[in-house]
TORKOL-4160 file (C-alpha; in steps of 0.2 Angstrom, whole numbers, padded with zeros to 4 digits, m for minus):
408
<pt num="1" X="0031" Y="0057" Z="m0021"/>
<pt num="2" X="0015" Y="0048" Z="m0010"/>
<pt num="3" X="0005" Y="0063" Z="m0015"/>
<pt num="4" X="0009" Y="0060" Z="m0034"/>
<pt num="5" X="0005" Y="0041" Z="m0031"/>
<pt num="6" X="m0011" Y="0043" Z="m0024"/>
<pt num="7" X="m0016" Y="0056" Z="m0038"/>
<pt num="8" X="m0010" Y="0042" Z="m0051"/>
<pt num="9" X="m0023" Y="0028" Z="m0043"/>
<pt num="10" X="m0036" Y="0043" Z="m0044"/>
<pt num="11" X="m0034" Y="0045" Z="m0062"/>
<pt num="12" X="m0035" Y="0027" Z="m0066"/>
<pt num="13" X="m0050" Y="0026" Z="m0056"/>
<pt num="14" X="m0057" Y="0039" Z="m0066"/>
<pt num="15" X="m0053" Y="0028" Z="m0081"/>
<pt num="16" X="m0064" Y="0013" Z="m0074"/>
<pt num="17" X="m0078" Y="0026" Z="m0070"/>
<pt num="18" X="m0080" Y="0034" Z="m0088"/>
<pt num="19" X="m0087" Y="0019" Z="m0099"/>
<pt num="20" X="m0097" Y="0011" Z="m0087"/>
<pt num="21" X="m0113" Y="0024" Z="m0092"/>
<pt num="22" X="m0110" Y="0028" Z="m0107"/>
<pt num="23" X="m0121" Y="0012" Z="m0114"/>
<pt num="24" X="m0136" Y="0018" Z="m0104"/>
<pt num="25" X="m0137" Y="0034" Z="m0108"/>
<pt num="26" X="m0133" Y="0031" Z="m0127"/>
<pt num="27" X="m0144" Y="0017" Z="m0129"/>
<pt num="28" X="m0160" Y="0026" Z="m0134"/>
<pt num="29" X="m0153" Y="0032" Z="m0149"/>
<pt num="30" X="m0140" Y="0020" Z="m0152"/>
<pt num="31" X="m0149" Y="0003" Z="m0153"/>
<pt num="32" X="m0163" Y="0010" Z="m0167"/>
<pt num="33" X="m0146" Y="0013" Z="m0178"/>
<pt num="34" X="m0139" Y="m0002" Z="m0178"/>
<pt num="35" X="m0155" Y="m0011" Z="m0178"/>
<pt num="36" X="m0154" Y="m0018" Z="m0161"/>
<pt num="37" X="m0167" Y="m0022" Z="m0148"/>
<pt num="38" X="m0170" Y="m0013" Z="m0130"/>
<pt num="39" X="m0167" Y="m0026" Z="m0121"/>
<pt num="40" X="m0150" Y="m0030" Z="m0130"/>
<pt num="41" X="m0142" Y="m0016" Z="m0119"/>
<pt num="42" X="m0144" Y="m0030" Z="m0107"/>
<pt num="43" X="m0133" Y="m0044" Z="m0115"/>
<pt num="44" X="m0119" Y="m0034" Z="m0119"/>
<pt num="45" X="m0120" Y="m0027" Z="m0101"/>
<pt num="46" X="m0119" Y="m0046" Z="m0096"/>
<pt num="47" X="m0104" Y="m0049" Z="m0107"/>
<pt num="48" X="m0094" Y="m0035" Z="m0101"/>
<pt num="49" X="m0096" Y="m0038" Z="m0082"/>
<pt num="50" X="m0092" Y="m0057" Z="m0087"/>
<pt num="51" X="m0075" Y="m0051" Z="m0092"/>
<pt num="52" X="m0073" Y="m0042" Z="m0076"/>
<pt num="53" X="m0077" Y="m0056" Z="m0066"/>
<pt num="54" X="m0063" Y="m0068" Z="m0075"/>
<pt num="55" X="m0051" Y="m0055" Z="m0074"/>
<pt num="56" X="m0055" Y="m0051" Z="m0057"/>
<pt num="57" X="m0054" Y="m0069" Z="m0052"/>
<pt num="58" X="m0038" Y="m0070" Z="m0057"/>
<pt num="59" X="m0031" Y="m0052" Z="m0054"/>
<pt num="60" X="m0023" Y="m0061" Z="m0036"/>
<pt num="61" X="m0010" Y="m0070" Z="m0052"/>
<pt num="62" X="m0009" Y="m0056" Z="m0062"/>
<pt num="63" X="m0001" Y="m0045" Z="m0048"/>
<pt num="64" X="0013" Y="m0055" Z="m0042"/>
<pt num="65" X="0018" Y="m0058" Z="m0060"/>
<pt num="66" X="0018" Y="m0040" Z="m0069"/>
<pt num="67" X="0014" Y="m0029" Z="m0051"/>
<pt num="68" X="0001" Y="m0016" Z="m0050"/>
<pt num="69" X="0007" Y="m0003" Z="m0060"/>
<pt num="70" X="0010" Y="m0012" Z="m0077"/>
<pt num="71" X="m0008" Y="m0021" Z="m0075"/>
<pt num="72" X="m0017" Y="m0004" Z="m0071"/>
<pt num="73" X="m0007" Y="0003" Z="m0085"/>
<pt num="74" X="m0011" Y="m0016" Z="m0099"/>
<pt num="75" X="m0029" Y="m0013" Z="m0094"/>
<pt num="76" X="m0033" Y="0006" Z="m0094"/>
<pt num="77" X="m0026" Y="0003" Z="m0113"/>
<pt num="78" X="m0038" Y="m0013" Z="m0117"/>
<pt num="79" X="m0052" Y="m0001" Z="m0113"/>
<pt num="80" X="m0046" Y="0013" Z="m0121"/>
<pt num="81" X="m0045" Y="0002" Z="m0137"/>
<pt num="82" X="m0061" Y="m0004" Z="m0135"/>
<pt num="83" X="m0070" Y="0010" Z="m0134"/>
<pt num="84" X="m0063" Y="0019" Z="m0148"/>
<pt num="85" X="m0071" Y="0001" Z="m0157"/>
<pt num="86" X="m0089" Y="0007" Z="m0151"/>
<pt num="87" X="m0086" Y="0022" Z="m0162"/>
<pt num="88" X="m0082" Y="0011" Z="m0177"/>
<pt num="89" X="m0096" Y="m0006" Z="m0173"/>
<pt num="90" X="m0108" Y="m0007" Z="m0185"/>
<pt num="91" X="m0119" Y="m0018" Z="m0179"/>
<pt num="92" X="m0124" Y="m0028" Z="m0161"/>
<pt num="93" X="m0113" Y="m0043" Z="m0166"/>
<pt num="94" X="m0097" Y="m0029" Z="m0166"/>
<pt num="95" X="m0102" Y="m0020" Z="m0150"/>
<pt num="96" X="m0103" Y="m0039" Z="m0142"/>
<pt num="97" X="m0086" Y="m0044" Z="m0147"/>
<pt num="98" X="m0079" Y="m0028" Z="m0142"/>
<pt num="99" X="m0086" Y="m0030" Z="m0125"/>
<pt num="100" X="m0077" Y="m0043" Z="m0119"/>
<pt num="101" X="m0061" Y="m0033" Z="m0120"/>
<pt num="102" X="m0070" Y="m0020" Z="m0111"/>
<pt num="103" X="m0074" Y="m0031" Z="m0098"/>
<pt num="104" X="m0058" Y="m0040" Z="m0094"/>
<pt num="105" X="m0050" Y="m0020" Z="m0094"/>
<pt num="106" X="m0060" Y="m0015" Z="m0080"/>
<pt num="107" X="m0060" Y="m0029" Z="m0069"/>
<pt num="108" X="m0042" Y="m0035" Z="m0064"/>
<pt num="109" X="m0036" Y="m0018" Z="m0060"/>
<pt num="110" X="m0054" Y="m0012" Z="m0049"/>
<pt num="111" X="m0049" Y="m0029" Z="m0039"/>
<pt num="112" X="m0029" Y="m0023" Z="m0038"/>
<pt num="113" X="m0031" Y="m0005" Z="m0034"/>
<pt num="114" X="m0047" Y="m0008" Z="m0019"/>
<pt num="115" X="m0036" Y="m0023" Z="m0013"/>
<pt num="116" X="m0021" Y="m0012" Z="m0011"/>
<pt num="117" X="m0030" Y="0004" Z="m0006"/>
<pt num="118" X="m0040" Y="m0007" Z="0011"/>
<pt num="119" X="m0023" Y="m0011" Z="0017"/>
<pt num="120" X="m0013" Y="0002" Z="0014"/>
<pt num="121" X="m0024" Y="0017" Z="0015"/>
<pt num="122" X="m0040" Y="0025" Z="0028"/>
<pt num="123" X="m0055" Y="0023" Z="0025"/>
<pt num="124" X="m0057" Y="0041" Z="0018"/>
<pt num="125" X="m0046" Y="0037" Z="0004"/>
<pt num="126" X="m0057" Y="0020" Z="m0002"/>
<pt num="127" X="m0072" Y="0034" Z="m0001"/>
<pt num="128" X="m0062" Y="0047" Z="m0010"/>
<pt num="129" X="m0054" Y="0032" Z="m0022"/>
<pt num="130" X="m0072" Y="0030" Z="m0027"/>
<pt num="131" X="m0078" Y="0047" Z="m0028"/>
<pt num="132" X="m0066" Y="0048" Z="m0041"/>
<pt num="133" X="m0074" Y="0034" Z="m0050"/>
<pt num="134" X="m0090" Y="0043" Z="m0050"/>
<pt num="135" X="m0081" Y="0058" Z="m0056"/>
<pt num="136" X="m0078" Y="0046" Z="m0074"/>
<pt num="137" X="m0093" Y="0039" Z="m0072"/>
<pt num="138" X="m0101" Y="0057" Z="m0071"/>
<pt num="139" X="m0091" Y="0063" Z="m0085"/>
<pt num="140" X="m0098" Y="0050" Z="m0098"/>
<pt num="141" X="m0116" Y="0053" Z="m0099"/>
<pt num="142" X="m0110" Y="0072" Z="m0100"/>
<pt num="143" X="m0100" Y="0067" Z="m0115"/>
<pt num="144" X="m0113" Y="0058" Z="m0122"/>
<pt num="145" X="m0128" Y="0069" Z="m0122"/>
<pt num="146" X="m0118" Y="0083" Z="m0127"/>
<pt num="147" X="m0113" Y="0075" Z="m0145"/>
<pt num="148" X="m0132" Y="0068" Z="m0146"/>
<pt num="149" X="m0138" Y="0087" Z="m0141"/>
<pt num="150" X="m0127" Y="0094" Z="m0153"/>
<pt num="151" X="m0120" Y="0082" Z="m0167"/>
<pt num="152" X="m0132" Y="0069" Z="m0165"/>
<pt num="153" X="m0120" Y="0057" Z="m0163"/>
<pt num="154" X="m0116" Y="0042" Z="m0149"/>
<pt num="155" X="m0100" Y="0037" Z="m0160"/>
<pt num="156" X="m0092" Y="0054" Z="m0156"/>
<pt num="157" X="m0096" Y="0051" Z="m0139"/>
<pt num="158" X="m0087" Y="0036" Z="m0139"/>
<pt num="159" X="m0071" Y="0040" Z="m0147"/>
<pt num="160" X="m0070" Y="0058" Z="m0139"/>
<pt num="161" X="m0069" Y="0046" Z="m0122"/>
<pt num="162" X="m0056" Y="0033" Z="m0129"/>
<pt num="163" X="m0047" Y="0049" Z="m0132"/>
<pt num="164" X="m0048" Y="0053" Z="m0114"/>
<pt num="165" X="m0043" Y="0034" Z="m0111"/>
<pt num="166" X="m0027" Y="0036" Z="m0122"/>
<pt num="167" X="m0022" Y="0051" Z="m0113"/>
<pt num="168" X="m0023" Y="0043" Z="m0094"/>
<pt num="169" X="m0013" Y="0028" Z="m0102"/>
<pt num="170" X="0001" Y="0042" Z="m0108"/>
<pt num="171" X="0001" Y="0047" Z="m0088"/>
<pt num="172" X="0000" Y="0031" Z="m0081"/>
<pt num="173" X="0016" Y="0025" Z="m0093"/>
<pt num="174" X="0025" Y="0039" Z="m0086"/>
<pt num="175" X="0022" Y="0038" Z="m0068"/>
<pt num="176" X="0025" Y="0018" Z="m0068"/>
<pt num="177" X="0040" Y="0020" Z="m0057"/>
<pt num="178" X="0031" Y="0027" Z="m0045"/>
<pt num="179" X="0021" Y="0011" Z="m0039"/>
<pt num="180" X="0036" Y="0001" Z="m0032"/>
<pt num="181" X="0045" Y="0016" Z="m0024"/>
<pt num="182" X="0032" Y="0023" Z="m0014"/>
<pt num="183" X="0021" Y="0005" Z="m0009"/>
<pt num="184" X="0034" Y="0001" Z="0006"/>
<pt num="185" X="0032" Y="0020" Z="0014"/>
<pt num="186" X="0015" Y="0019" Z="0013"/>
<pt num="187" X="0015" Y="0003" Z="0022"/>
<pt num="188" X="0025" Y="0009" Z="0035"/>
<pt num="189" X="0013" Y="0024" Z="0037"/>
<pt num="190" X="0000" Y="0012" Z="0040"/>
<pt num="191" X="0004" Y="m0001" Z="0050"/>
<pt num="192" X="0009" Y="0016" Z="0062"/>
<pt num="193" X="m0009" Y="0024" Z="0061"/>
<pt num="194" X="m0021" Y="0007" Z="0059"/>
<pt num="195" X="m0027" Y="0009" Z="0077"/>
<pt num="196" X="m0034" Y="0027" Z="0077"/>
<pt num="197" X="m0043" Y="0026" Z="0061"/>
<pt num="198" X="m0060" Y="0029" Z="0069"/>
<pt num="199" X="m0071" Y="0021" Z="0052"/>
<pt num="200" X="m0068" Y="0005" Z="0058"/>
<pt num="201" X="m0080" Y="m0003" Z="0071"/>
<pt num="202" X="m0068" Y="m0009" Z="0085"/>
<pt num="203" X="m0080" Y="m0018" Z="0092"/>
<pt num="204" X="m0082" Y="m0031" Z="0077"/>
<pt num="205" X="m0064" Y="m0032" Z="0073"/>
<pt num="206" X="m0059" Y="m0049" Z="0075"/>
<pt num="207" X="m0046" Y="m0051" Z="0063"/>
<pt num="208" X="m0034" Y="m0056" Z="0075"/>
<pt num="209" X="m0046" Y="m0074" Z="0080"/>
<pt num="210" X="m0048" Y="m0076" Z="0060"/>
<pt num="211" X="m0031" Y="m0074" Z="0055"/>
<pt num="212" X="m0025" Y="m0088" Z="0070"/>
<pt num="213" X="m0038" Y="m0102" Z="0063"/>
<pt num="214" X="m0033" Y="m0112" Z="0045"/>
<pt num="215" X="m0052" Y="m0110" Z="0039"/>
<pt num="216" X="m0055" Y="m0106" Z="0021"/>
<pt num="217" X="m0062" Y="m0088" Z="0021"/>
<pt num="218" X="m0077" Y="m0092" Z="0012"/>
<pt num="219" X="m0082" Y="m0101" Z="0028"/>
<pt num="220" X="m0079" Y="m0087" Z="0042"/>
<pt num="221" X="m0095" Y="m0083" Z="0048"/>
<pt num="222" X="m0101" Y="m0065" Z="0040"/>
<pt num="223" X="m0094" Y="m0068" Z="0024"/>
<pt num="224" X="m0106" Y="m0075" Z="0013"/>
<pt num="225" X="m0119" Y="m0061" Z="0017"/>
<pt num="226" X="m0107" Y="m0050" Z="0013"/>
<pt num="227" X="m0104" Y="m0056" Z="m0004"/>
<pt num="228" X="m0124" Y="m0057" Z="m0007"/>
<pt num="229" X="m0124" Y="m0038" Z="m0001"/>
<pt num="230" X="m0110" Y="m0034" Z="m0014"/>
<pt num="231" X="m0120" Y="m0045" Z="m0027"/>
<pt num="232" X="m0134" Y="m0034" Z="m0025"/>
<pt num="233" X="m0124" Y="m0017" Z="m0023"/>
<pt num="234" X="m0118" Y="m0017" Z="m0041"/>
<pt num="235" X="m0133" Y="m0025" Z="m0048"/>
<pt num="236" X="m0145" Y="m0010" Z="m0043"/>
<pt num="237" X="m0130" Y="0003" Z="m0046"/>
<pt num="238" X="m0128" Y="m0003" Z="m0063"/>
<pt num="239" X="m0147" Y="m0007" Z="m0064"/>
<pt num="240" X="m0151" Y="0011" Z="m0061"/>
<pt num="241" X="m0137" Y="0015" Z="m0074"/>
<pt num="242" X="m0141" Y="0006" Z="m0087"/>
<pt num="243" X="m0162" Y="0008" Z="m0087"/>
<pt num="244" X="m0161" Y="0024" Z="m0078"/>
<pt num="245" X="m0162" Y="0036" Z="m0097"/>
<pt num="246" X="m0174" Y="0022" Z="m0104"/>
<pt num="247" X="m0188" Y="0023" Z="m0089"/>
<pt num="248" X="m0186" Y="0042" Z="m0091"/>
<pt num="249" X="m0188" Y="0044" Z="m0109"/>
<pt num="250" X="m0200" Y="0027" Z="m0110"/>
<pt num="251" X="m0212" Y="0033" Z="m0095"/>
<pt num="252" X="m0208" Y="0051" Z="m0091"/>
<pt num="253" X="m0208" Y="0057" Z="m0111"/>
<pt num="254" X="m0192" Y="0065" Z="m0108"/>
<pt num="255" X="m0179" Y="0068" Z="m0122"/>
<pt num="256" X="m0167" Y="0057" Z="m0125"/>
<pt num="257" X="m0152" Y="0070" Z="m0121"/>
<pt num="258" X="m0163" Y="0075" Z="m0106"/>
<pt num="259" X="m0160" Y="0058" Z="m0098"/>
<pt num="260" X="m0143" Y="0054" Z="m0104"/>
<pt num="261" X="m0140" Y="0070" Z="m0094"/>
<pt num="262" X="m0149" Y="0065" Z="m0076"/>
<pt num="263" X="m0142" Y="0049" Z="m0078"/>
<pt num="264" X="m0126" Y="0059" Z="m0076"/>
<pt num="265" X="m0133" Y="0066" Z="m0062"/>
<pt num="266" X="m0137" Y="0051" Z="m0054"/>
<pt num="267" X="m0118" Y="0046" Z="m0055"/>
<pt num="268" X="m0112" Y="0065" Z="m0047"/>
<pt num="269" X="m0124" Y="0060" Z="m0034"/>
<pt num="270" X="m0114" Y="0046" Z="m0031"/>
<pt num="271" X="m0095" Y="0055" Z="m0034"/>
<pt num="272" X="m0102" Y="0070" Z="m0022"/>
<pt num="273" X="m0108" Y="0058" Z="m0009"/>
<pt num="274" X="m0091" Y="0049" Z="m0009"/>
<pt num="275" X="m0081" Y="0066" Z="m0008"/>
<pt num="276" X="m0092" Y="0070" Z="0008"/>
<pt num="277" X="m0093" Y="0053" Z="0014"/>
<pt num="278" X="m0073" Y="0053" Z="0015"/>
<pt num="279" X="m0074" Y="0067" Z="0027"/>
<pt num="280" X="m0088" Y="0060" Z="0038"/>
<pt num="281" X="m0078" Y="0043" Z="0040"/>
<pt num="282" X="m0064" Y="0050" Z="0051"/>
<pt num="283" X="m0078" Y="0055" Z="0065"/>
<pt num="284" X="m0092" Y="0040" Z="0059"/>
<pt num="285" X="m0090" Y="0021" Z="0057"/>
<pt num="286" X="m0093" Y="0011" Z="0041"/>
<pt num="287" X="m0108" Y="0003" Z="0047"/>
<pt num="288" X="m0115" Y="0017" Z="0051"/>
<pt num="289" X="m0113" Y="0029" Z="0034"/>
<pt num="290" X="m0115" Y="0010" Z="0024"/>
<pt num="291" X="m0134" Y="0008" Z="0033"/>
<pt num="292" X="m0137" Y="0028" Z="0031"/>
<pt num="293" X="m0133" Y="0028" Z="0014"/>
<pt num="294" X="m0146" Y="0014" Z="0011"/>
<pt num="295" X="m0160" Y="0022" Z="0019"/>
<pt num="296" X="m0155" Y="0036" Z="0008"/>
<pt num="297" X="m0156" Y="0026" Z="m0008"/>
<pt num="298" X="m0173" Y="0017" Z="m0002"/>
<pt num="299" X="m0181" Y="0037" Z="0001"/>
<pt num="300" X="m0176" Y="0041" Z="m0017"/>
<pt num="301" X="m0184" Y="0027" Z="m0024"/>
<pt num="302" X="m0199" Y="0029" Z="m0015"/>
<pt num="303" X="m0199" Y="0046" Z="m0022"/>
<pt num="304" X="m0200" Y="0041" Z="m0041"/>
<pt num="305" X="m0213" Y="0028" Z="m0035"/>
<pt num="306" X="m0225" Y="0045" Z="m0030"/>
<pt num="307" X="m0236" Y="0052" Z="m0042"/>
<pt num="308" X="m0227" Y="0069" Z="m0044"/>
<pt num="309" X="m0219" Y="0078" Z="m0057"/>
<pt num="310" X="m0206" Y="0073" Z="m0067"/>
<pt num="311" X="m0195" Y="0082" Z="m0055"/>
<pt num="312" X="m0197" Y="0074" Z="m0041"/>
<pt num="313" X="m0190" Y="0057" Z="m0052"/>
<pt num="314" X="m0176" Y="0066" Z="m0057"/>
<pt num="315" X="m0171" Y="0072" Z="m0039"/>
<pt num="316" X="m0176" Y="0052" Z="m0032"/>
<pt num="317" X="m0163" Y="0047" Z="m0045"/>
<pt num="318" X="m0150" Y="0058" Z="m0038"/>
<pt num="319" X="m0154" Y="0051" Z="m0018"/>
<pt num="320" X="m0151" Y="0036" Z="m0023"/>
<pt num="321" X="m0134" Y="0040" Z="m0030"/>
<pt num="322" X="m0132" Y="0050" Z="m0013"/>
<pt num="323" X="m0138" Y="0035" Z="m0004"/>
<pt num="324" X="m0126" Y="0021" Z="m0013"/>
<pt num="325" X="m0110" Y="0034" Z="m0011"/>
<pt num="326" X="m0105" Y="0024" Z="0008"/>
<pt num="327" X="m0112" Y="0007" Z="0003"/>
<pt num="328" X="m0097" Y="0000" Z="m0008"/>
<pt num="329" X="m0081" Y="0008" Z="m0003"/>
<pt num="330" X="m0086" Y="0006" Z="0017"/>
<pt num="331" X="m0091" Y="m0013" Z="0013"/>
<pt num="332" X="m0072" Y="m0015" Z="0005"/>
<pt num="333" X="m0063" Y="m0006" Z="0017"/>
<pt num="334" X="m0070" Y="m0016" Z="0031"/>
<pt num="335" X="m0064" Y="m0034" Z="0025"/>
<pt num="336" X="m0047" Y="m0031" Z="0030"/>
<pt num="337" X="m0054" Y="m0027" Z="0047"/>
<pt num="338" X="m0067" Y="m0038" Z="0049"/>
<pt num="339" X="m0061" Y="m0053" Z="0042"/>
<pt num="340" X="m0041" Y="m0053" Z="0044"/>
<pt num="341" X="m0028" Y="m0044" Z="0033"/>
<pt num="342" X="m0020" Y="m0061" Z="0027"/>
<pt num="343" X="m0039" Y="m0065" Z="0019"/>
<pt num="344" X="m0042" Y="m0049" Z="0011"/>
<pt num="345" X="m0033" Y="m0051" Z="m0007"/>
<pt num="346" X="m0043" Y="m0066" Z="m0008"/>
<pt num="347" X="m0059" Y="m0059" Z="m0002"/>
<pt num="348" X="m0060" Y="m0043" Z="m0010"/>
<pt num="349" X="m0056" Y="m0053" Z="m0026"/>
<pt num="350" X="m0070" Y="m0066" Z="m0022"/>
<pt num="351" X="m0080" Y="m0047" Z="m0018"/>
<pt num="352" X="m0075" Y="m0041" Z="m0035"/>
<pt num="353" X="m0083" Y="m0057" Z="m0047"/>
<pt num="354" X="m0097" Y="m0059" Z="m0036"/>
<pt num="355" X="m0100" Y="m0039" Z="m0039"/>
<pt num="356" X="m0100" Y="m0042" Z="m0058"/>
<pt num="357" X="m0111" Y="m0057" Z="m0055"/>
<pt num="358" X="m0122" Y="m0044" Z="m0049"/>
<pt num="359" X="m0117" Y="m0032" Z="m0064"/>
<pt num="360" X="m0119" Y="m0046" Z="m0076"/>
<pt num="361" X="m0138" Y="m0053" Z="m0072"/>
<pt num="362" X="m0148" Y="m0040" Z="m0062"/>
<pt num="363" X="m0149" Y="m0028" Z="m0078"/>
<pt num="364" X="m0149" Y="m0042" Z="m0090"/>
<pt num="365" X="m0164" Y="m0046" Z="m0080"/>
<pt num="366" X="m0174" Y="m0030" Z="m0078"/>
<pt num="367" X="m0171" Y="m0030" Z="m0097"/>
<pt num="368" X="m0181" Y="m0046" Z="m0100"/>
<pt num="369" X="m0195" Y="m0041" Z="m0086"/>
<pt num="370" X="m0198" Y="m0020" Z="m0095"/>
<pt num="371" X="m0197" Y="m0030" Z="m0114"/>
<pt num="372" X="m0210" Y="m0043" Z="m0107"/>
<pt num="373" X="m0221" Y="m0029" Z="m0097"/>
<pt num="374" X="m0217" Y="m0012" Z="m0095"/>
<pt num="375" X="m0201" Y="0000" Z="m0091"/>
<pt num="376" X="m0213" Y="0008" Z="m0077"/>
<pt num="377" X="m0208" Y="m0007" Z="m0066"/>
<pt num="378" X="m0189" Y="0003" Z="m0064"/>
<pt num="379" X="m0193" Y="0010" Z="m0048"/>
<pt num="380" X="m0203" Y="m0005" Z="m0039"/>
<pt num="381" X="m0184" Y="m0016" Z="m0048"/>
<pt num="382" X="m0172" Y="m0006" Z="m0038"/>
<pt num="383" X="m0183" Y="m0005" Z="m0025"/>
<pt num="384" X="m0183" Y="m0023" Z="m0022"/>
<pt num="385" X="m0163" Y="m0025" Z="m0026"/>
<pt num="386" X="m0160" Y="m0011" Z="m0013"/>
<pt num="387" X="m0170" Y="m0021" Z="0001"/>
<pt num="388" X="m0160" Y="m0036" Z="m0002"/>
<pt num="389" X="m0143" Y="m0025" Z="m0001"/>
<pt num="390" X="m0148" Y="m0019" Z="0016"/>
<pt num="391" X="m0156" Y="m0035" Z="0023"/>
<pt num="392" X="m0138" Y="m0044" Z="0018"/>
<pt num="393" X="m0127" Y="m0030" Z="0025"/>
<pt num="394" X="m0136" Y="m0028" Z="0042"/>
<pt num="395" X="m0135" Y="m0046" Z="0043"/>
<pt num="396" X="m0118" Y="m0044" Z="0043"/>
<pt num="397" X="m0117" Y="m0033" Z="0056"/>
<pt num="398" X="m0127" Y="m0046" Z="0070"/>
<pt num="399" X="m0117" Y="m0061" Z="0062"/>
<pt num="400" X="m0101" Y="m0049" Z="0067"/>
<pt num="401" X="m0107" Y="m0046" Z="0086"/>
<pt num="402" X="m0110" Y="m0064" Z="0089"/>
<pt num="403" X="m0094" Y="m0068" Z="0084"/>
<pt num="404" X="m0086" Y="m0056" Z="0094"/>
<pt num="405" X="m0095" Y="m0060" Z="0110"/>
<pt num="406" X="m0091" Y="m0078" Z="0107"/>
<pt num="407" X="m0074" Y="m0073" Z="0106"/>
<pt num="408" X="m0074" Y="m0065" Z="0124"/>
């Protein structure tokens, strides 16, 4: 019955993955026919992630009033309505309005499902409950340039993956007793096994000093840095995923199909990284694989920044999806740890809209910078969002230690 359970999260992570590329990788050929400008991709990408941050925010509420089963189950149906409204929009002002149901979709049940998952669950399960995002979010851009490839048509893409959407609502409906019999066992499972899950850094685990001392957690020391690292971590993720097809068309003269189809592979980077990643974190740290993985990303972006051929951008583009695979499910799993279980639901929600903060003005932003100048500043963009992930996170890290060795 666990084994069915965690399958069932799986799936509805999958359902959060699949929208979130196809905008990017359909906007080429999209905006043109509905008479939209580039750098409109941007304000619906604002609008959505402005949905997942209220929604988020308030997820805490939602849960102790419908449980996580019947929100996982309300939302994945919002967004399956929504998208099937892509494929109908007839113009900008339709695709707006239908993005804010998209939006408040995603975001209560990402904050439910990675609150639940850090305390119940190892660390291999966050990284594999975020590989299996990638797989969705994989899976779009392959949708997508398929039907432009062959039918010439984004709608189609659309509606083929609210399909998809309908069909994980029909599964979550009919696996929704599933959430309250098994959550007590795997509790149990837990609370036995905490200790001798090696991902977490003993050494900085403190959770014990933080849980006996009535501060609000926005004020234990570390915190705020690590919000600022999460700002950035889903700013350049969906950065690179929403410009990614655009800088390849716009400065490499590649087909529009062409780009919608690296992009893809940008985000298997990112699932096969995760699938990986999972096994590596029974024998490594988080804080390790999370400053490993951004090396990785900084080496792919300094690859597109080389004058090479056009391959050598399309294979930086997949090490930086290899390089972010650690960075955000390590970053989640470690709150609990870090910073006291009795603060995590609030801080991963806090985690969760300061994310779509980042989701909702670091593209919006790039947008306005390659309208004003040129799409060729992608790579030196990312470059810059990475570097601030990296200085945040390992700031973390030495903010950790000297709490620690102030506690002994």
């Amino acid at each position: 019955m666990a084994t069915w359970f965690l399958i069932v999260i799986y799936l509805a992570f999958i359902s959060l993955g699949i929208p979130d590329a196809l905008l990017g990788s359909a906007w080429p050929v999209m905006h043109p026919q509905i008479g939209a400008s580039l750098e409109s991709a941007g304000l619906l990408s604002m609008i959505i992630a402005a949905g997942t941050i209220v929604s988020s925010l308030a997820s805490g509420t939602i849960i102790k009033k419908w449980g996580t089963g019947q929100l996982t189950l309300f939302s994945c149906a919002l967004t399956a309505s929504a998208l099937l409204g892509f494929s109908f929009a007839p113009s900008l002002l339709w695709l707006a309005l239908l993005a804010i149901p998209l939006g408040l979709g995603a975001g209560a049940v990402d904050a439910a499902l990675n609150h639940y998952v850090a305390n119940h669950y190892k660390a291999h399960h966050m990284s594999w409950l975020h590989c299996f995002w990638g797989v969705g979010a994989m899976t779009g851009p392959i949708i997508m340039s398929y039907f432009i490839a062959k039918h010439g048509s984004w709608r189609e893409g659309y509606s083929t993956v609210s399909m998809i959407q309908w069909g994980l609502v029909l599964i979550l409906l009919v696996t929704l007793p599933l959430w309250k019999k098994v959550a007590n066992l795997q509790q149990s499972k837990v609370d036995h096994n905490d200790l001798s899950d090696p991902s977490s850094e003993p050494t900085n685990d403190t959770s014990t000093d933080v849980n006996s001392k009535k501060v609000h957690p926005i004020r234990i020391k570390g915190v705020k840095m690590t919000l600022i690292a999460f700002l950035f971590y889903c700013g350049v993720e969906s950065t690179v995923g929403l410009w990614g097809a655009s800088y390849l068309v716009g400065a490499k003269s590649m087909t529009a199909e062409t780009a919608a189809l690296w992009v893809s592979l940008y985000y298997g980077g990112i699932t096969v990284g995760r699938l990986i990643t999972g096994f590596i974190t029974m024998k490594v740290n988080n804080r390790i694989l999370i400053l490993a993985g951004q090396i990785i990303a900084v080496s792919g972006v300094v690859l597109m920044l080389l004058p090479l051929p056009n391959i050598a951008s399309m294979i930086g583009l997949i090490l930086i999806g290899v390089g972010f695979a650690p960075v955000y499910p390590g970053l989640i799993h470690e709150t609990p740890h870090r910073f006291g279980k009795v603060n995590s639901a609030q801080l991963i929600g806090y985690q969760m809209a300061v994310a779509y903060t980042g989701t909702t003005f670091l593209p919006p932003l790039f947008g306005i910078l390659a309208s004003q100048w040129s799409i060729q500043l992608f790579p030196i963009v990312v470059l810059i969002f990475i570097v601030g992930m990296l200085l945040s996170s390992e700031s973390v890290n030495v903010a950790l230690k000297k709490r620690q060795s102030n506690h002994y």
